[in-house]
KOLSE-474138 format. One record per residue (C-alpha): x, y, z; chain; residue number from 1; residue in three letters. Coordinates in Angstrom, 1 decimal. Layout:
<atoms>
- X, Y, Z, A, NUM, ALA
...
</atoms>
This chain:
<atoms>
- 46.0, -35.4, 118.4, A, 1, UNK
- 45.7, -39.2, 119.5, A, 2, UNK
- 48.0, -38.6, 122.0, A, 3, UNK
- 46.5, -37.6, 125.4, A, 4, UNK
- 47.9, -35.4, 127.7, A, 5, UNK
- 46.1, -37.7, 130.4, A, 6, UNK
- 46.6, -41.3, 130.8, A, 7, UNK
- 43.6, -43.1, 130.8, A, 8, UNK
- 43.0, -45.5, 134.2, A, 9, UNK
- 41.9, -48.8, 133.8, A, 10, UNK
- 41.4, -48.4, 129.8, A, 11, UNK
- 40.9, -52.3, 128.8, A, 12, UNK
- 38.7, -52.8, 131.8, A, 13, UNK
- 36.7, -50.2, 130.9, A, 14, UNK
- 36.5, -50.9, 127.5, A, 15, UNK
- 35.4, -54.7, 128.1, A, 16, UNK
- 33.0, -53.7, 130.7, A, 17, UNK
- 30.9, -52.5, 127.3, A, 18, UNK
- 31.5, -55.1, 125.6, A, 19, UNK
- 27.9, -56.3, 125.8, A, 20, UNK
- 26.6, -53.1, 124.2, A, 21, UNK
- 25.4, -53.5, 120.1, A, 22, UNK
- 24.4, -49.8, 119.2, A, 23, UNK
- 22.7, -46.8, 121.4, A, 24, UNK
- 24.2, -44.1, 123.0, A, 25, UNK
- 27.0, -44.2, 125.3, A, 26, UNK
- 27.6, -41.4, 128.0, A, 27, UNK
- 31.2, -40.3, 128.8, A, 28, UNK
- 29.8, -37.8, 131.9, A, 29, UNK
- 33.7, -37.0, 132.6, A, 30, UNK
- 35.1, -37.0, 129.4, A, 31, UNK
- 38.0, -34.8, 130.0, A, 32, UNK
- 40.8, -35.5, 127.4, A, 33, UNK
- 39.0, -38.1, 125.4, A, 34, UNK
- 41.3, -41.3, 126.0, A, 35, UNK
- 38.5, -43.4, 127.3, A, 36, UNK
- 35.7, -42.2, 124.8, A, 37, UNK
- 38.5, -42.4, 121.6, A, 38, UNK
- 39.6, -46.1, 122.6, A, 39, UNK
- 35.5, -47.1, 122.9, A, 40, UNK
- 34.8, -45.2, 120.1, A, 41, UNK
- 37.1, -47.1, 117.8, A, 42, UNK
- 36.5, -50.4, 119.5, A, 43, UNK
- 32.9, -50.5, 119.0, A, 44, UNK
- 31.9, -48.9, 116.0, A, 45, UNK
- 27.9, -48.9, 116.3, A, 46, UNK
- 27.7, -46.7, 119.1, A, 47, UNK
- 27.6, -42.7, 119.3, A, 48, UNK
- 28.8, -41.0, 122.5, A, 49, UNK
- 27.8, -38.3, 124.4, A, 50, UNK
- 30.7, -37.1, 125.6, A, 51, UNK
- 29.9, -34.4, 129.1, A, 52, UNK
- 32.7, -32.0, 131.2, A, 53, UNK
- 32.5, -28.4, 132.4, A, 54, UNK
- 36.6, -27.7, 131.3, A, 55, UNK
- 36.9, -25.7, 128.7, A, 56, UNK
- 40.4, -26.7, 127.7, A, 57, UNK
- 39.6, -30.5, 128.1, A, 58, UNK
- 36.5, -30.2, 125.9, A, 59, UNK
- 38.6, -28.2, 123.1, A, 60, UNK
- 41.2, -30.5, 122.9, A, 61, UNK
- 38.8, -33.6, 122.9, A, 62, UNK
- 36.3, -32.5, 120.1, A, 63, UNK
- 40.3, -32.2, 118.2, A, 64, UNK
- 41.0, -36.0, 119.4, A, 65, UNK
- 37.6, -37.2, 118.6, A, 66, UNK
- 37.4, -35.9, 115.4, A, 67, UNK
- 37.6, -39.2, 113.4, A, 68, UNK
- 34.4, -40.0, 114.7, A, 69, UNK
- 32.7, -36.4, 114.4, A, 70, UNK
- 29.9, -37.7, 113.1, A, 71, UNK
- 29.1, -40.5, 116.0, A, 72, UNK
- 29.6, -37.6, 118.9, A, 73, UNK
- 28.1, -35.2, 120.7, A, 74, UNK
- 29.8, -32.5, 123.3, A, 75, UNK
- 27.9, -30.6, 126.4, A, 76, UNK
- 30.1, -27.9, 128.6, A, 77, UNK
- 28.4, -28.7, 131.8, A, 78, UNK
- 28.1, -30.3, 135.4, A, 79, UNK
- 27.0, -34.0, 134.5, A, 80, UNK
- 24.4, -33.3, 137.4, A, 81, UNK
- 22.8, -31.0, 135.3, A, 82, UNK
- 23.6, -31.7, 131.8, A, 83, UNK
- 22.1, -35.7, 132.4, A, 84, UNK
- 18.7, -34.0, 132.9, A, 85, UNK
- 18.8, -33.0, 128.7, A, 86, UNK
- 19.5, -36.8, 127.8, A, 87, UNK
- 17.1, -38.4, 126.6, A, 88, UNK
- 17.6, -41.9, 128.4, A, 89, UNK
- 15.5, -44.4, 126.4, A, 90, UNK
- 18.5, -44.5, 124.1, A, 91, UNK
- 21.4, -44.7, 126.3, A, 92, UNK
- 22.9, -48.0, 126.5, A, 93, UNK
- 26.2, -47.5, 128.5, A, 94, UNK
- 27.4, -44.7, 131.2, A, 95, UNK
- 31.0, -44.6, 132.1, A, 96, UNK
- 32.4, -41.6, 134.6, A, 97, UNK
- 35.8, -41.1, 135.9, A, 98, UNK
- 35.6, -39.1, 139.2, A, 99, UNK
- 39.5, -38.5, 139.7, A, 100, UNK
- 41.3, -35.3, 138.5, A, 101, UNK
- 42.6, -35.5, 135.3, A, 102, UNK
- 46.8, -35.5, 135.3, A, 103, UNK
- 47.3, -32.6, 133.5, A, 104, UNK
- 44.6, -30.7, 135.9, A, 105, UNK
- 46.9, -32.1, 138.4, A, 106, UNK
- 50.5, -30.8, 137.0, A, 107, UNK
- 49.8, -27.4, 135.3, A, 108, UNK
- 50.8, -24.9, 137.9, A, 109, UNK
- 48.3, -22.1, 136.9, A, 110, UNK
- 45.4, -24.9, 137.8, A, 111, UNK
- 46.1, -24.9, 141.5, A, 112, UNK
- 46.0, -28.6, 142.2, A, 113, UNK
- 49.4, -29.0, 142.7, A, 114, UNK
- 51.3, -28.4, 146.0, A, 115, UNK
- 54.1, -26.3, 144.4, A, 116, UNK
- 51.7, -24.1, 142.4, A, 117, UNK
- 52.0, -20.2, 142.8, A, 118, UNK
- 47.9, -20.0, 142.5, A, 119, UNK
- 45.6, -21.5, 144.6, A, 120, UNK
- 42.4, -22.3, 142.3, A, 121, UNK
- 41.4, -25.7, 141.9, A, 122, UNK
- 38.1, -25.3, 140.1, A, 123, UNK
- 37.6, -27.6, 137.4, A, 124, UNK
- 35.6, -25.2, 135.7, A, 125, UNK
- 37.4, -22.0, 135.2, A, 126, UNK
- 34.4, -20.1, 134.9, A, 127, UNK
- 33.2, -20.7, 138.1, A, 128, UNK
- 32.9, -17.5, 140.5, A, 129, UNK
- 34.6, -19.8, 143.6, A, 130, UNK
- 38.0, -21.6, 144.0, A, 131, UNK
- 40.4, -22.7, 146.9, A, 132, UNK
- 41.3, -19.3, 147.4, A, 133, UNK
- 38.0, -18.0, 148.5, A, 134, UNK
- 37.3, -20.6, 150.8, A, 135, UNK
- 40.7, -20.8, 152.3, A, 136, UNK
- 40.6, -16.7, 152.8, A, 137, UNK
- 36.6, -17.1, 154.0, A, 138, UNK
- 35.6, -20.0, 155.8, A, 139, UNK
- 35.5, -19.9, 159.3, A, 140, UNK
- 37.3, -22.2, 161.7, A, 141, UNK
- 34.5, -24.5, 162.8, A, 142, UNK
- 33.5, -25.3, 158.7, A, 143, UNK
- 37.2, -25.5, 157.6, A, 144, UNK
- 37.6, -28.3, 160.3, A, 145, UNK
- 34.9, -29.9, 159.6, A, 146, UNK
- 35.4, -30.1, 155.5, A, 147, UNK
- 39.2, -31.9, 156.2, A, 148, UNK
- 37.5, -34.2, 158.7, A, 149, UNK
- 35.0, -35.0, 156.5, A, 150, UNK
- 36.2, -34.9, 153.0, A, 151, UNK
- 39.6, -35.6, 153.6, A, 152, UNK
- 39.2, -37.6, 157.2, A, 153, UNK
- 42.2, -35.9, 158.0, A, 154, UNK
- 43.2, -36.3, 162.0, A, 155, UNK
- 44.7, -33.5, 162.7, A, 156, UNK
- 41.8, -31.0, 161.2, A, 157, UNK
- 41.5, -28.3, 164.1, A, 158, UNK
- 44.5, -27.8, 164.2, A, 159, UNK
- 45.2, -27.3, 160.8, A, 160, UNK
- 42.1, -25.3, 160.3, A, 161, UNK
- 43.5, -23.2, 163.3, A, 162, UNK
- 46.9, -22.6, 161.6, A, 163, UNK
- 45.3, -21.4, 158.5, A, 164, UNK
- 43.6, -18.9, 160.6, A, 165, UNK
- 46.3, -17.7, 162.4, A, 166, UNK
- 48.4, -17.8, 158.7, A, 167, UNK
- 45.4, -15.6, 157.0, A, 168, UNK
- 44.8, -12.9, 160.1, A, 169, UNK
- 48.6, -11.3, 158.8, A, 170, UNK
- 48.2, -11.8, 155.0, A, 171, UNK
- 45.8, -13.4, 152.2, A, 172, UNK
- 47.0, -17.2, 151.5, A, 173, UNK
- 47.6, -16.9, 147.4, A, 174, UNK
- 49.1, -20.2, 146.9, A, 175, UNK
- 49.1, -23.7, 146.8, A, 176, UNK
- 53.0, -23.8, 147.8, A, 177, UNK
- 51.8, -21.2, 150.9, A, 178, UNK
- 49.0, -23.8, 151.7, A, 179, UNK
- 51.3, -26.4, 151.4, A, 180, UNK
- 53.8, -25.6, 153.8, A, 181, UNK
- 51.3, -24.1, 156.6, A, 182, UNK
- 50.2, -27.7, 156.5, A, 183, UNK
- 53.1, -29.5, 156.3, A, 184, UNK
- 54.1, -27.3, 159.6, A, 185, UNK
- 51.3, -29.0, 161.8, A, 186, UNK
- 51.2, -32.5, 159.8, A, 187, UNK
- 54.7, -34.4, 159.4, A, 188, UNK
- 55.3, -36.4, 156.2, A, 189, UNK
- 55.1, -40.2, 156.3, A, 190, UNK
- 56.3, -42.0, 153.5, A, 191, UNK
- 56.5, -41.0, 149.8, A, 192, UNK
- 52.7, -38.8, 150.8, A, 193, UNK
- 52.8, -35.2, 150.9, A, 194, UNK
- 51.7, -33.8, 154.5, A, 195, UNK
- 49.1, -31.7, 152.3, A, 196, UNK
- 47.8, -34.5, 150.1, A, 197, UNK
- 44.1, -34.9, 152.2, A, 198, UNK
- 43.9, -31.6, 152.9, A, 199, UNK
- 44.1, -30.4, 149.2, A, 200, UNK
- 41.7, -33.5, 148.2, A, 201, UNK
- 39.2, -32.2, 150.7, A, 202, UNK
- 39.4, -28.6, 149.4, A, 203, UNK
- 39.3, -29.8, 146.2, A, 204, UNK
- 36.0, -31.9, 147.2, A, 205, UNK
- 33.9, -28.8, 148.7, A, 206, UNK
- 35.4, -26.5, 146.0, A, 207, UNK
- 33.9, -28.8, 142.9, A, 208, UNK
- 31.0, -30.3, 144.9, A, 209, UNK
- 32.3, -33.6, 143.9, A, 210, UNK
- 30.0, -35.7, 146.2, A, 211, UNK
- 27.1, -33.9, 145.6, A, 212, UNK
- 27.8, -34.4, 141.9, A, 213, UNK
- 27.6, -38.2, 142.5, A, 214, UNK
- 24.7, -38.5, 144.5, A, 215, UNK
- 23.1, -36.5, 141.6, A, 216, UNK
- 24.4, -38.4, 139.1, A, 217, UNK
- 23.1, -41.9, 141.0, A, 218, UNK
- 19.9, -40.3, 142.3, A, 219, UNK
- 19.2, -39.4, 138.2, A, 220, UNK
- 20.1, -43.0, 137.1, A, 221, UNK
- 17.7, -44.4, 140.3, A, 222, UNK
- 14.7, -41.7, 138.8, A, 223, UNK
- 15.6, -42.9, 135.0, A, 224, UNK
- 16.7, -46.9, 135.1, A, 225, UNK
- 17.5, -46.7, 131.9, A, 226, UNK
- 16.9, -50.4, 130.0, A, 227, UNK
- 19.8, -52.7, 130.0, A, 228, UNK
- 22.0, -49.8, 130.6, A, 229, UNK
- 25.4, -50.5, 131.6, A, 230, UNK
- 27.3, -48.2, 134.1, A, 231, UNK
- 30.9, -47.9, 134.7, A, 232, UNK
- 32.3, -45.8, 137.2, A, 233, UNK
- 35.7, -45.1, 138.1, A, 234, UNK
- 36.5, -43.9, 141.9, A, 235, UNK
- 39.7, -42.6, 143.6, A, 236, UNK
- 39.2, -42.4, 147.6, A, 237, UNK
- 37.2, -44.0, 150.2, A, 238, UNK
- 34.5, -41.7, 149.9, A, 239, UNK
- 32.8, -41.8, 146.0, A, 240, UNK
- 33.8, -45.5, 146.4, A, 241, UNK
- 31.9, -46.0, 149.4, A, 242, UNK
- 28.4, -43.6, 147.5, A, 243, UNK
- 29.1, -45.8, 144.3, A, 244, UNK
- 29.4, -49.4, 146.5, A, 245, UNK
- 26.5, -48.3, 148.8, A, 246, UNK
- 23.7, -47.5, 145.6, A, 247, UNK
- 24.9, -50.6, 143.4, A, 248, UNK
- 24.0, -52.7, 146.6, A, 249, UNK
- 21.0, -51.0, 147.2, A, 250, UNK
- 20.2, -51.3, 143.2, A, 251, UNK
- 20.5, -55.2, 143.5, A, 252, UNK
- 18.6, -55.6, 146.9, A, 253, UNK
- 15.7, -58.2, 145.4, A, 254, UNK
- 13.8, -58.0, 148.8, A, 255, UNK
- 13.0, -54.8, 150.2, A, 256, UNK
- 11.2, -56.1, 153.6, A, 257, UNK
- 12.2, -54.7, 156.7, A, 258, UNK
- 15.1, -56.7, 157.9, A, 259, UNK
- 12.8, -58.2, 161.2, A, 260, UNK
- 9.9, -59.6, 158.9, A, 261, UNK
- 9.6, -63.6, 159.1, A, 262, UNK
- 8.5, -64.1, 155.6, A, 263, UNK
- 8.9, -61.9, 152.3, A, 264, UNK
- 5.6, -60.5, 151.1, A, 265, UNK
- 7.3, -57.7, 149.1, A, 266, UNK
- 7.5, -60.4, 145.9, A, 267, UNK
- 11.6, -61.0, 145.9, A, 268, UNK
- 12.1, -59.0, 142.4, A, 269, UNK
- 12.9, -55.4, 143.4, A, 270, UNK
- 15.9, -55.4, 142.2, A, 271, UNK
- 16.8, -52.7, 139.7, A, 272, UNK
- 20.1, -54.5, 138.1, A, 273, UNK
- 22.8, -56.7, 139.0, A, 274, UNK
- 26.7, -55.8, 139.6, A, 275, UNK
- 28.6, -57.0, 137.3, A, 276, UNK
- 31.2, -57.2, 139.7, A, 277, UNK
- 31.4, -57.5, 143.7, A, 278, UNK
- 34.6, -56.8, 144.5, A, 279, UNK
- 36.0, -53.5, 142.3, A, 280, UNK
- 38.3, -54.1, 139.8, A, 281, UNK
- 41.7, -52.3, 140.1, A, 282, UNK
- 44.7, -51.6, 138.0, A, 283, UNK
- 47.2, -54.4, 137.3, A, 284, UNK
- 50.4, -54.4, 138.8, A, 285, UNK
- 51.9, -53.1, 135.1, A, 286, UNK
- 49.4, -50.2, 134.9, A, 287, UNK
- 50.8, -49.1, 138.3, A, 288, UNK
- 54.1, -49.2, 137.3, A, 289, UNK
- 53.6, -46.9, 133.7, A, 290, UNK
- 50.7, -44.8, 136.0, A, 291, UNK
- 51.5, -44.5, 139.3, A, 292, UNK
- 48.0, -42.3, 139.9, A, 293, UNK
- 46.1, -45.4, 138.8, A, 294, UNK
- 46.9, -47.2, 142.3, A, 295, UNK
- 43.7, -45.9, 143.6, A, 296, UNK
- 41.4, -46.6, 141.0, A, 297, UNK
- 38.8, -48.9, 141.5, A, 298, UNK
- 35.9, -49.3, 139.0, A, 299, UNK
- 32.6, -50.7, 139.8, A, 300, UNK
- 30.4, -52.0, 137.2, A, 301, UNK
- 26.3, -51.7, 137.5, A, 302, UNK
- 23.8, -53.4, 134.6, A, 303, UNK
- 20.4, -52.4, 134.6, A, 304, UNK
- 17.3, -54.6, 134.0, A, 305, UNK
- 16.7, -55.1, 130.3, A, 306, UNK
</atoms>
């Protein structure tokens, strides 16, 4: 079971960004199909993990991968935003999360994700009452434009919004290959991109409340500052990176005057941390190569006062 159906991004960068951490509890709030935690795990022996994701199937075959180190884990089935409230924080040393989709999310056609799929789901957690389908089949014109421009900054987002409403007044849309090619009818392909690749991340956005789940998760880190914590996290598109970049900056902001004040009276030491790196680390040219999803990764690294 050490084999994981999803390839790991950044895996040695991850693993050295903890290499500061002795013992306490490490926090996995995406843990998927365990090839992060398992490669920590067994690198650094004195920690336990806490290991969070609200997919069934990724969380069954992880406590199966993990089971060497049974006794050093613990599993919640859960939203990170609300399972983080039940940690207790004085003992977590290290947070890692990976926002993208994991690849075998991505390729099993009964999931959704893909463009060639016969369903059109894309809920991460398959108990969850809403998927692409309802909101394709549901949303009105003015909020389907406006979730492309904005989640998937997509140009052409009226008029795709338009076509799907023209598509659905005849039939139901039922798939991600219908989807697809209702797209790829109003935007042309350019390059090695599928037409439908922003549209689908921006469903797939509004469908999981991915952004909302980050701003929860930095807003419950802000509220805890927990001591010397490291945090690792791993974004995919503009958007988490620019949430992530945005509250590490503000995180190491020493002087909180306002910006027209000649002198600082607020005492130059509000700073909750440092970045451990300004510029995000990104995959090596030979992690591209073997993982071809990796090419967007870029992983920010946060420490928190001691």
């Amino acid at each position: 079971m050490n084999n994981s159906p999803h390839i790991p991004v950044l895996l040695n960068e991850v693993i050295d960004s903890f290499k500061d951490i002795k013992s306490g509890y490490l926090v996995d709030c995406t843990l998927g199909y365990g090839g992060h935690s398992y490669e920590l795990l067994k690198k650094y022996n004195n920690i336990n993990l806490i290991g969070i994701d609200r997919d069934d199937e990724a969380l069954n075959f992880s406590k199966k991968k993990l089971e060497p180190f049974k006794d050093r884990i613990t599993l919640l089935k859960g939203s990170f935003s609300k399972k983080l409230k039940e940690i207790d924080f004085s003992k977590v040393t290290g947070l890692l999360a990976d926002f993208g989709v994991s690849s075998l999310q991505l390729d099993k056609a009964n999931r959704g994700f893909s463009f060639d799929s016969q369903t059109l789901d894309m809920r991460m957690d398959q108990s969850s009452s809403f998927s692409a389908k309802e909101l394709i089949n549901s949303y009105p014109l003015e909020k389907l434009e406006k979730i492309f421009r904005e989640f998937g900054e997509v140009k052409e987002a009226k008029r795709v919004a338009q076509k799907i409403i023209e598509y659905r007044e005849k039939k139901p849309i039922l798939s991600s290959i219908e989807l697809a090619n209702i797209v790829s009818s109003v935007i042309k392909k350019k390059g090695k991109i599928h037409p439908a690749t922003l549209v689908f991340q921006a469903i797939r956005i509004e469908v999981n409340q991915e952004l909302e789940e980050i701003n929860a998760l930095l807003d419950i880190l802000q509220e805890k500052k927990p001591k010397g914590a490291i945090i690792s996290l791993i974004t995919f598109h503009s958007l988490e990176d620019r949430l992530v970049k945005q509250r590490f900056k503000k995180w190491s902001k020493k002087c909180i005057c306002p910006p027209d004040i000649m002198r600082c009276s607020c005492g130059n030491n509000n700073n909750l941390g440092i970045e451990l790196n300004k510029k995000p680390i990104v995959a090596s040219s030979d992690e591209i190569k073997q993982n071809p999803r990796s090419r967007s990764a870029k992983l920010r690294v946060f420490k928190f006062k001691d």
